[in-house]
Steps between C-alpha positions, in 0.01 A plus 500: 500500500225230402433707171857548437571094537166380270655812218836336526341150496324601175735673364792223536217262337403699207906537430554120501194472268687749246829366497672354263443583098334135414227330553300610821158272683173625578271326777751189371508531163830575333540739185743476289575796261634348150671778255422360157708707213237335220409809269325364171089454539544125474822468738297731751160329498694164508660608883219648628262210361715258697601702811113499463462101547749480777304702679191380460621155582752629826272704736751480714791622283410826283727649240484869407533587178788775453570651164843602404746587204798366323584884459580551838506128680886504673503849619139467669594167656771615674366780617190241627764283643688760689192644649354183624189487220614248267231282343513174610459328182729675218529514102773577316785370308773264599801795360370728780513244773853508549541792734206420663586142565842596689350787627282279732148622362376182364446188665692231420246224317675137515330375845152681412457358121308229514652182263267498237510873423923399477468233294321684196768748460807376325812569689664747231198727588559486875794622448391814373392603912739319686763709652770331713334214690118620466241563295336807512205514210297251308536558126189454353465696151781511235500599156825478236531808233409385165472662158140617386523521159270682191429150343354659174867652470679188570307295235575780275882461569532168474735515785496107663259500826696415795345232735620384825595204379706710167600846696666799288855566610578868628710440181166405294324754727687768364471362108185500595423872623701588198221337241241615660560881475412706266353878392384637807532154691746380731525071542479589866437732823695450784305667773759557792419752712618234764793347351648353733268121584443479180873528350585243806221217437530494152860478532485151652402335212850600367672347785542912730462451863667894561486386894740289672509391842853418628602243705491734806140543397549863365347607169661685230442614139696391236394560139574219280469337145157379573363813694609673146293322229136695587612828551731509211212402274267698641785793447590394146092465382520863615742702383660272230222289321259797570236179562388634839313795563757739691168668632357223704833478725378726729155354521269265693352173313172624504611841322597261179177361451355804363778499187508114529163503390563742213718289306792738647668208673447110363647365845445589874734321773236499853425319785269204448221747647495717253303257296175627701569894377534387161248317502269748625629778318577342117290686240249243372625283216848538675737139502745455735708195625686452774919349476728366704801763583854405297689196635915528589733277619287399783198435306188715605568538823412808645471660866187580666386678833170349580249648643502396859276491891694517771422552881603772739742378754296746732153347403402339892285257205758332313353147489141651417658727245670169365182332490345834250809429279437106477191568414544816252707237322371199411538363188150586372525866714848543342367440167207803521773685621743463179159547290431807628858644473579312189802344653656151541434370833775341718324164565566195302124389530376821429707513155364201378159659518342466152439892503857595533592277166268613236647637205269802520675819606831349506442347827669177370798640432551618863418154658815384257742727633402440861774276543737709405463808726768526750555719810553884402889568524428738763346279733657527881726781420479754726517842379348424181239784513772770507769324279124469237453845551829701539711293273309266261198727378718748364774330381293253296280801362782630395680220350167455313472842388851484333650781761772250642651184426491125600872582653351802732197268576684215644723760683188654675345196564770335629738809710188750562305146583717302713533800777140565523486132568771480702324751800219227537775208560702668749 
């Protein structure tokens, strides 16, 4: 009976020491596991250097180092979260938060923040991860899509040189596209393989919002004038100018380097982290600039989903995990961060850093448009990942390819939309 008692003892012990999916202690020393999403050399070595520091300065406190993917980032973490092995420290993006946030998987930030970490981020970013009355991630990294352009082929043009002082027009844009085509080149490549954010942030600048939260607080989808002006260029470069390369619509930004490169295409529309592949992967003698995306009604505005760290509500370490992110971002920390991901950070101390403003790489023209980015359109709605992937992706790549019209694309968005949406508001 003795045996029995000291093997239940033990065993009741070494299950208390497992539980939970966060951050564990050993002989007093908590771990905390942080799931970093950083893929490029300089992104990764950047983390790991400074989960490096903290722990060299917090014996007390050790992170773990967890490597994960974009490719597969919500469906792992809710199967981590519904079996209890979350990491307590996250990384993602703010547009997968949502379901997450209501679903009571992440911790709720506003009491564990501490003021100076608030204070650095303007309030239009915070909105990005706040979803009713809490806030549920920390944005941190952002970047705007820009145009990087052939600048040998531009001279050659003599098309004018947007700035972001002097933006083209989607109007001017499309002149534009126009002048620079020619025998066996297209003005530009539209690589859309995911439509869907990039059709929606762009589309801000022309004064779309798509999303509309009623008074009752329930979001629906209604396609309007401004949610029109992108996609209908992007349609019309296509299959009426013949200035965009039909091929690319099916592709990922990194698959139109290659003809980029080649003279095939004089402009690529990317991510602001794209600049580090080109870079890296330009033939030698190869001159490239980077642009500021076409202005609308609304200026250059456009939406972003920052990169964000959030905390598991069922860490039993919130306040130490807190403590990690505080430190992950200070301005100088935040700073090596955006270096090694060649993005913008969040922080309005960091952005002033003299590296972030040189003209070199078009990192200048970035820091300009910081101002300007807005919160993605599909920030807070629930139910965006299926109404993206059901009912978006394919109507968009279709609209693109010329297969259906703007009339059948507003209908899908809007009818096939609105009841997706509507079973995550019941």
């Amino acid at each position: 009976m003795r045996a029995k008692a000291l093997l239940l003892a033990f065993t009741l012990l070494l299950t208390a020491a497992c539980a939970g999916g966060g951050g564990g202690s050993d002989g007093g020393r908590i771990t905390l596991r942080f799931q970093s999403l950083a893929w490029q050399e300089e992104s990764v070595e950047a983390n790991r250097e400074l989960v490096a520091e903290w722990n060299a300065a917090h014996p007390d406190v050790r992170v773990e180092y967890v490597q994960g993917s974009w490719d597969s980032v919500h469906d792992q973490l809710l199967t981590s979260f519904e079996g209890g092995e979350a990491p307590d420290v996250i990384h993602d993006a703010s547009d997968d938060l949502a379901d997450f946030a209501y679903g009571g998987y992440l911790a709720d930030l506003t009491e564990l923040l501490p003021a100076r970490l608030k204070s650095e981020i303007p309030d239009r970013t915070w909105e990005t991860v706040t979803f009713g009355d809490g806030i549920y991630g920390v944005p941190f990294l952002q970047e705007p899509r820009v145009l990087i352009a052939d600048a040998k082929l531009l001279r050659r043009s003599g098309v004018r040189i947007p700035t972001p002082e002097h933006p083209w027009s989607w109007a001017e844009f499309r002149q534009v596209t126009k002048d620079l085509s020619g025998p066996g080149r297209y003005g530009v490549a539209w690589p859309l393989k995911e439509p869907v954010s990039a059709s929606l942030n762009l589309s801000l600048s022309a004064g779309g919002q798509l999303f509309h939260r009623d008074a009752d607080g329930k979001v629906t989808v209604r396609f309007g004038a401004g949610d029109e002006v992108v996609p209908r260029t992007i349609h019309d470069q296509v299959n009426t100018d013949r200035s965009a390369a039909r091929s690319t619509l099916g592709s990922g930004g990194s698959d139109t380097l290659p003809g980029f490169f080649a003279g095939k295409y004089a402009m690529v529309p990317l991510g602001f982290s794209y600049r580090q592949q080109v870079e890296q992967q330009a033939p030698e003698g190869f001159d490239w600039r980077v642009l500021p995306a076409p202005a609308g009604a609304a200026g250059l505005d456009q939406g972003v989903s920052p990169q964000t760290l959030s905390i598991a509500e069922d860490s039993p370490h919130k306040e130490e995990a807190a403590a990690f992110v505080d430190f992950l971002l200070r301005p100088e920390n935040m700073v090596r961060l955006a270096l090694g991901d060649w993005m913008l950070p969040t922080g309005t101390t960091a952005l002033k850093d003299p590296a972030l403003r040189t003209r070199e790489r078009g990192w200048a023209v970035g820091t300009a448009l910081a101002g300007r980015l807005r919160s993605a359109p599909a920030q807070a709605v629930r139910g965006y990942p299926e109404w993206k992937d059901k009912v978006a992706t394919p109507a968009f790549q279709e609209y693109y390819s010329g297969a259906i019209g703007l009339g059948e694309l507003r209908r899908r968005l809007e009818e096939d939309g609105n009841l997706v949406l509507a079973r995550y508001q019941r």
